[in-house]
C-alpha positions in Angstrom: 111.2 112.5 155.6 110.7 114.4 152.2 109.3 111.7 149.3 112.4 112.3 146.4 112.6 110.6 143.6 115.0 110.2 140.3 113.6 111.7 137.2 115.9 112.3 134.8 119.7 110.1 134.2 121.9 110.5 130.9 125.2 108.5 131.0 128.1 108.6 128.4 130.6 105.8 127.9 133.9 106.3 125.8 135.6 103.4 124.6 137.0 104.7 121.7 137.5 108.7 120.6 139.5 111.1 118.7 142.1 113.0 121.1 141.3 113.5 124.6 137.8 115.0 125.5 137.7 117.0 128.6 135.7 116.8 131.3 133.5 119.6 130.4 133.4 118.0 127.0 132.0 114.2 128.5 129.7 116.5 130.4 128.0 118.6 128.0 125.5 116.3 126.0 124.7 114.7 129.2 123.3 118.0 130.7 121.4 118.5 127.3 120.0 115.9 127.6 119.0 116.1 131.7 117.5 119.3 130.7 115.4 117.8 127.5 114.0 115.1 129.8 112.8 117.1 132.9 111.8 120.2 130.5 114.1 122.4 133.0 116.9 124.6 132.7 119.7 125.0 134.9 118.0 127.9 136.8 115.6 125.3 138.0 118.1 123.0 139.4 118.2 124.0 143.3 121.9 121.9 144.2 124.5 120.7 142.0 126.6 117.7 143.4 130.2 116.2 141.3 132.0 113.1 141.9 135.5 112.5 140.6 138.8 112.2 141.2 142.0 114.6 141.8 144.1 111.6 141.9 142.8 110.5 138.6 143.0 113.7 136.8 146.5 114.0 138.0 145.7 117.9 139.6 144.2 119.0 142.7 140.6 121.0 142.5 140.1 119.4 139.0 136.5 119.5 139.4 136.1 122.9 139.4 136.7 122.8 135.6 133.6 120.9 135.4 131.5 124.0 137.4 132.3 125.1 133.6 129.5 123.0 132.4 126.8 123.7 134.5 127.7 128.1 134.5 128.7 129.9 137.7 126.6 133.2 136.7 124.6 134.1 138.6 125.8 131.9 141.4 125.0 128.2 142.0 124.4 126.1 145.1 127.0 123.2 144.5 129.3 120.6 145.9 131.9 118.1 144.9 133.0 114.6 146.3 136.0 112.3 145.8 133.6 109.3 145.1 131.3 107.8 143.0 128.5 109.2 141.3 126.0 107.2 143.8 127.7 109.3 147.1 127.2 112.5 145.3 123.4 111.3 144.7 123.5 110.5 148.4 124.8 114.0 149.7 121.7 115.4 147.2 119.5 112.8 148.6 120.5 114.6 152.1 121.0 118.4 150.7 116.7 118.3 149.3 115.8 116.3 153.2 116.7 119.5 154.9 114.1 121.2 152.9 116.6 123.8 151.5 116.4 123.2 148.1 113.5 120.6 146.1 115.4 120.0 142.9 119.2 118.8 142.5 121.4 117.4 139.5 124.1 114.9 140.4 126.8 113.9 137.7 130.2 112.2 137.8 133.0 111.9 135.7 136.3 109.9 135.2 139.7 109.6 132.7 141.2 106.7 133.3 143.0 107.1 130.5 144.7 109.9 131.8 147.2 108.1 133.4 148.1 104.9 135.2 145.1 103.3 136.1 145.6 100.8 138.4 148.6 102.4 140.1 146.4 105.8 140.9 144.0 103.1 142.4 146.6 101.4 144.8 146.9 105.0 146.5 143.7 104.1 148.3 145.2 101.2 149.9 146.3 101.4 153.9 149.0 103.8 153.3 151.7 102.0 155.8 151.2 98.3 154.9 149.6 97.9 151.6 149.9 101.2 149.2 153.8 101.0 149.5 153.6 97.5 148.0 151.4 99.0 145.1 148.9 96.0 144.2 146.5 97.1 141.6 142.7 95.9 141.4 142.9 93.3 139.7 145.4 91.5 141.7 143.5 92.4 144.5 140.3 90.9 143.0 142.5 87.7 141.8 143.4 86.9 145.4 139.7 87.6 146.5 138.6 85.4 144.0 141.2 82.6 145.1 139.6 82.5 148.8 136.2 82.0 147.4 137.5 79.2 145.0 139.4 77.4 147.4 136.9 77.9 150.2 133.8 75.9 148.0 131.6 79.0 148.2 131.9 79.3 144.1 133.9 78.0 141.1 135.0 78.9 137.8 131.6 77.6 136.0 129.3 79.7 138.3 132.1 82.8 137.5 131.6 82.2 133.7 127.9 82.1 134.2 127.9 85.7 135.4 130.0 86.8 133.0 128.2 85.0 129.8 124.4 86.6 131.7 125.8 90.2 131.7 127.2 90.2 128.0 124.0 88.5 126.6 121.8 91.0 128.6 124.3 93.8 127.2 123.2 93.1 123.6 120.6 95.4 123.9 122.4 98.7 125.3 124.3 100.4 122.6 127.0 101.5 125.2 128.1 98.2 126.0 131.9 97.8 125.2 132.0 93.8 125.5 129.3 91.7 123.5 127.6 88.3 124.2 127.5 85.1 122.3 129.8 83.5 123.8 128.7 80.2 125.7 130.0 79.3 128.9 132.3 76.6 127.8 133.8 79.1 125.4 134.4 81.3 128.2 136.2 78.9 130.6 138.5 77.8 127.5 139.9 81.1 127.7 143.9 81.8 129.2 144.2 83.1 132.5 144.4 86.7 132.9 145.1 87.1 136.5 144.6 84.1 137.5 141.6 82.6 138.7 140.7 85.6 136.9 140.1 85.5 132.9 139.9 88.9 131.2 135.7 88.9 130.8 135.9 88.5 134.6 137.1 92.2 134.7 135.2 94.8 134.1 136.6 97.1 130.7 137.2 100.5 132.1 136.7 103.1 130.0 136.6 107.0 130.1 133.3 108.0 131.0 130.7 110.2 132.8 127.0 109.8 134.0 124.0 112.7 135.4 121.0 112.0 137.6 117.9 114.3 138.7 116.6 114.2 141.5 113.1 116.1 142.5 110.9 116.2 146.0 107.0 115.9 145.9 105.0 117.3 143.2 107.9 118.6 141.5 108.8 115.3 140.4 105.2 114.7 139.4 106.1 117.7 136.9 108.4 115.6 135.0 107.5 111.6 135.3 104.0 110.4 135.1 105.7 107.5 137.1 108.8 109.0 139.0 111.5 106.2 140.5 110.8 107.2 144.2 113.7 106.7 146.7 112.4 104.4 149.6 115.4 103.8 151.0 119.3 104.6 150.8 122.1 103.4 153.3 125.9 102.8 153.0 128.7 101.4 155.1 132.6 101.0 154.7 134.8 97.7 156.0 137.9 98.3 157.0 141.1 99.7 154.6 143.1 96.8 155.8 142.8 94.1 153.7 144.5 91.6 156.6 141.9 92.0 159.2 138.8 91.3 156.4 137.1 88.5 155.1 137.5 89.1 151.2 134.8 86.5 150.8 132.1 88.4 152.8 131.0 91.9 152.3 130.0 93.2 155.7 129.1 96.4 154.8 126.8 95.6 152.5 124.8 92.8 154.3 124.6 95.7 157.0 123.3 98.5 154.5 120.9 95.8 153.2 119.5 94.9 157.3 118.5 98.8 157.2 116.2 98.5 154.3 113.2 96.2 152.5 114.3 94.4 150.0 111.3 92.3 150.1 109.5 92.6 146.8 112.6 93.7 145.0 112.2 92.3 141.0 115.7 93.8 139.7 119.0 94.1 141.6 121.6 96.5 139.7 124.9 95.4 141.3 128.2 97.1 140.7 130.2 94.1 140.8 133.5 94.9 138.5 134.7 91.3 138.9 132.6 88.4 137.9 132.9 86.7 141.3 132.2 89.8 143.1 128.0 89.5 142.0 128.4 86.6 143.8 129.7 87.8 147.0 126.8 90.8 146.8 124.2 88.4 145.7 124.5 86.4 149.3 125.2 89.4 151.9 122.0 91.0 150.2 120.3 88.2 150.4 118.5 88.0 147.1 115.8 85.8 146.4 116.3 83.7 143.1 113.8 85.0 141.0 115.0 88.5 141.5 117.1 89.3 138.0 120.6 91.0 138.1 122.3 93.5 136.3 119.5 93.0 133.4 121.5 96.1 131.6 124.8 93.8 131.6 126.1 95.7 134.5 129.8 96.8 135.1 131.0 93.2 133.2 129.9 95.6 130.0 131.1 99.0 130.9 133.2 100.2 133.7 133.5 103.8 133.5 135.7 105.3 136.6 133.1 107.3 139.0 130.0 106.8 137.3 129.5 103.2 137.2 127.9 103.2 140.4 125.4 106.1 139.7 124.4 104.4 136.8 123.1 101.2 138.5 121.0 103.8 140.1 119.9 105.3 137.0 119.3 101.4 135.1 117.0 100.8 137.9 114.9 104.5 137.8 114.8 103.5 133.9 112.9 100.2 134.3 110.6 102.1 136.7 109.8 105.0 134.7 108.8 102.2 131.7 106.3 100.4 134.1 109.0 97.1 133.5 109.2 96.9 137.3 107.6 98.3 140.4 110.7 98.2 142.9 114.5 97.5 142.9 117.6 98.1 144.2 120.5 99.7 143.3 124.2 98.8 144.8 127.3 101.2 144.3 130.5 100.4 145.8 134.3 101.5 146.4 138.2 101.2 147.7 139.5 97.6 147.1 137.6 94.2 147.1 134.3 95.5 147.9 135.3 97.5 151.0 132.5 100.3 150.8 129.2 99.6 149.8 126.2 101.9 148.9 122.3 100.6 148.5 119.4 102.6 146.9 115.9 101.3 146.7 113.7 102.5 143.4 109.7 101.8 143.7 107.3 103.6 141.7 105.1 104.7 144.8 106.3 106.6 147.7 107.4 104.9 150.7 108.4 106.3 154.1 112.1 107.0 153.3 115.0 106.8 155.4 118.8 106.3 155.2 
């Protein structure tokens, strides 16, 4: 296995603009700023990967008005996937094992205020049994929220505390769209939203897009002096049917976490939308208590659609590059109620790899 690492990550969150940016727009000043990190241009960037959505945009192949941002001339080796921003890492991750290329650049990007948010969303329900019914996220979180609450795994107060973590930990990033200083008491006084759900237990989503660099051996050497090395990566998906799963567990990401170490691990990025849903993740992981999560205030203080993921990834590689933390792990998930579920594990030495 080829050592990789991340060494360069721009995001870009959009709560509130003038007009409508396009894609290419978003995209733009996060390339910039790839390229003024890593020193490269785009001629030294061996595979190009995108993550968005058709369905979102509201137009088949809308991706390939992105290819604008990254120039087609001469030709580029790229590809495109209808997930999050962590997949497209993944298929890069993958693309740089085969020893083809030593250099990629990842990004992902998402409108959800192009349209209907939550009724888009519903279209990746079972399409015979659920998706005619159209439940949107949120509901869907509500009633995995319920079984949790009624089974005694969590309550309210332990929700609350998640949520009033994230927003005093988002204080210090300036592209936080909710803000602490709120106490938990003042949180739990709040009206139901969907309830058991209050609002601060959702996630804002906003427009947004986010870029990662990746780089094999010594090339990463070339840009970090302390490169966030990939030591391990593995996904796995629970079924689309919502009826023959658990919503309290998460098997798919207890079994992505059996296939790597996470002993050691000092930071756990989780892409948790809903405030109960870092709870979930927190047991099938199996995280030890002194480990600290989401310590950039996490999804709870920015959602953007198909780049939230990615950017757990790129919070982590952060901390590493700084010297904050040696190792930590990354967690990227999507469909409804936690059904696919994607780990990546950051240290700053090499390891042996895998997937």
């Amino acid at each position: 296995m080829r050592d990789v690492a991340v060494v360069g990550f721009a995001q870009r969150q959009m709560p509130d603009f003038d007009g409508s940016p396009t894609c290419v727009e978003m995209l733009v000043p996060l390339m910039t700023e790839c390229y003024e990190q890593t020193g490269w241009t785009r001629h030294d960037v061996g595979f190009w990967c995108s993550g968005s959505s058709d369905y979102l945009a509201g137009r088949a192949f809308s991706f390939v008005q992105a290819v604008d941002t990254i120039g087609v001339d001469p030709p580029v080796n790229e590809s495109h996937v209808e997930m999050d921003l962590a997949w497209a890492m993944y298929e890069a991750w993958i693309k740089i094992q085969t020893g083809e290329v030593d250099t990629a650049l990842v990004y992902a990007f998402g409108k959800s205020s192009a349209g209907v948010l939550r009724r888009t969303l519903a279209l990746q329900l079972d399409p015979y049994t659920m998706m005619p019914l159209w439940p949107d996220t949120v509901s869907l979180a509500g009633l995995q929220a319920r079984a949790g609450l009624d089974a005694g795994l969590w309550d309210e107060r332990a929700m609350a505390e998640v949520v009033n973590r994230s927003l005093t930990d988002a204080e210090a990033n300036d592209y936080a769209l909710r803000k602490g200083g709120s106490s938990v008491d003042e949180l739990l006084a709040r009206p139901m939203y969907a309830d058991p759900l209050r609002k601060h237990d959702c996630a804002p989503v906003t427009d947004g897009a986010a870029a990662i660099v990746l780089a094999a051996g010594d090339r990463a050497f070339g840009v970090r002096d302390k490169p966030a090395w990939i030591t391990g990566i593995s996904h796995f998906t629970d079924s689309a049917s919502m009826s023959t799963r658990d919503l309290t567990r998460a098997p798919s990401a207890a079994n992505a976490a059996a296939q790597l170490d996470l002993d050691g691990v000092e930071v756990a990025e989780l892409h948790a939308p809903f405030s109960h849903q870092e709870l979930i993740l927190s047991r099938e992981l199996g995280l030890a208590d002194d480990v600290r999560i989401n310590p950039s205030g996490g999804p709870l203080s920015g959602n953007p659609m198909f780049s939230a993921g990615g950017i757990r990834i790129g919070e982590t590689a952060r901390r590493i590059w700084s010297g904050e933390i040696d190792k930590g792990v990354a967690h990227a998930t999507s469909g409804a109620a936690l059904q696919q579920n994607l780990l990546c594990v950051l240290e700053s030495s090499t390891g042996k790899g895998g997937a």
